[in-house]
Residue, then its C-alpha position, 0 to 999 in steps of 0.5 A: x498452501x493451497x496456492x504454493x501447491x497450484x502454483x507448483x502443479x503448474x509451473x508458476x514462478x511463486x515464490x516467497x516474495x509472491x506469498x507475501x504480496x498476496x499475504x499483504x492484500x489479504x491483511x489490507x482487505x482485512x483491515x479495510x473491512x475492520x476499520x469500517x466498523x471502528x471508525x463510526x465509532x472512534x476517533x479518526x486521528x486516535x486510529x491513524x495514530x494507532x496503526x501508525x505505532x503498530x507499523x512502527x514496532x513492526x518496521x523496528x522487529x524487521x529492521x532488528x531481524x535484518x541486523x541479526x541476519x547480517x548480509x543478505x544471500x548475496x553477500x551485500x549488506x541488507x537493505x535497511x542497513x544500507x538506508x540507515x547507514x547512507x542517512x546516518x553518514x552524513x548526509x549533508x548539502x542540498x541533496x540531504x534536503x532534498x531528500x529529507x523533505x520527500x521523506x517528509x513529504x510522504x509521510x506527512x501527505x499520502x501517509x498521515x493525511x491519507x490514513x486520517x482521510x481514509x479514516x474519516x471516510x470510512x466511518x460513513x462509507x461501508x468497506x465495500x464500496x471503501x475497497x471498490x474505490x482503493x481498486x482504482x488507484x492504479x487507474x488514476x496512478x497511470x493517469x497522473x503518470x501520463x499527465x505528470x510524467x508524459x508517459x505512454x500507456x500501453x495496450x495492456x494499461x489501457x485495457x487493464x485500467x478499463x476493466x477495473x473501471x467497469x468492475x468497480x463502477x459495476x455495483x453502482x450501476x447494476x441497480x440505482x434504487x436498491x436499498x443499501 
């Protein structure tokens, strides 16, 4: 509320989908911090399928929300619908392959695999030097872009991926031999 209303007072664009993005890293830096503390204690693969269930009932409870609404604003069908009904129409050939196995793909590597590592990870390192290195994924994200992809950076990426460096490496060098 008290960001709607400053965002209002100043004539910002901030709207639901902006609330939802911050809601979104607001509940990650949660869990973040949470996961620390259960994951020295629990099993790594028994948490990662935990979340997992959990994100599934909610895919489900949107996915049923979005049925009960129908059509979006715009009149065109909603999204959820639209991907259900493309794969459930007979995808078949190589593109459905293809396209099956980058489902795959991301659900079984940067999705199960990086949510166990993460895990792991976690019960040994405490959440704030966890959320320090989650903060330069979109560093390596543009780097990765320009070397897979041939992308060029742009003054801005450039710029913005040295202040996350220097913000996230700031704790580890402002003091070396302090006690954690």
């Amino acid at each position: 509320a008290v960001v709607a209303a400053a965002a209002a007072a100043s004539d910002l664009d901030f709207g639901a989908g902006d609330a939802c993005c911050l809601a979104a890293a607001a509940l990650y830096s949660a869990f973040t911090v949470r996961l620390g503390t259960y994951a020295a204690r629990l099993d790594a693969a028994e948490l990662s399928a935990a979340k997992a269930l959990a994100m599934t009932a909610l895919c489900v409870a949107w996915w049923g929300f979005e049925r009960a609404a129908g059509a979006s604003a715009d009149g065109s069908p909603a999204s959820v619908s639209v991907l259900w009904s493309g794969a459930s129409s007979g995808l078949l050939g190589a593109s459905a392959v293809a396209v099956w196995g980058a489902v795959a793909y991301s659900a079984l590597a940067p999705g199960a695999l990086a949510n166990v590592l993460q895990t792991r990870g976690q019960s040994t390192v405490p959440a704030a030097e966890a959320q320090l290195i989650f903060a330069t994924t979109p560093v390596f994200n543009a780097a990765l872009a320009a070397m897979a992809l041939g992308e060029t950076a742009t003054t801005n990426t450039l710029v913005g991926g040295a202040l996350i460096l220097a913000a996230s490496l700031a704790p580890f060098l402002a003091d070396p031999d302090e006690d954690e």
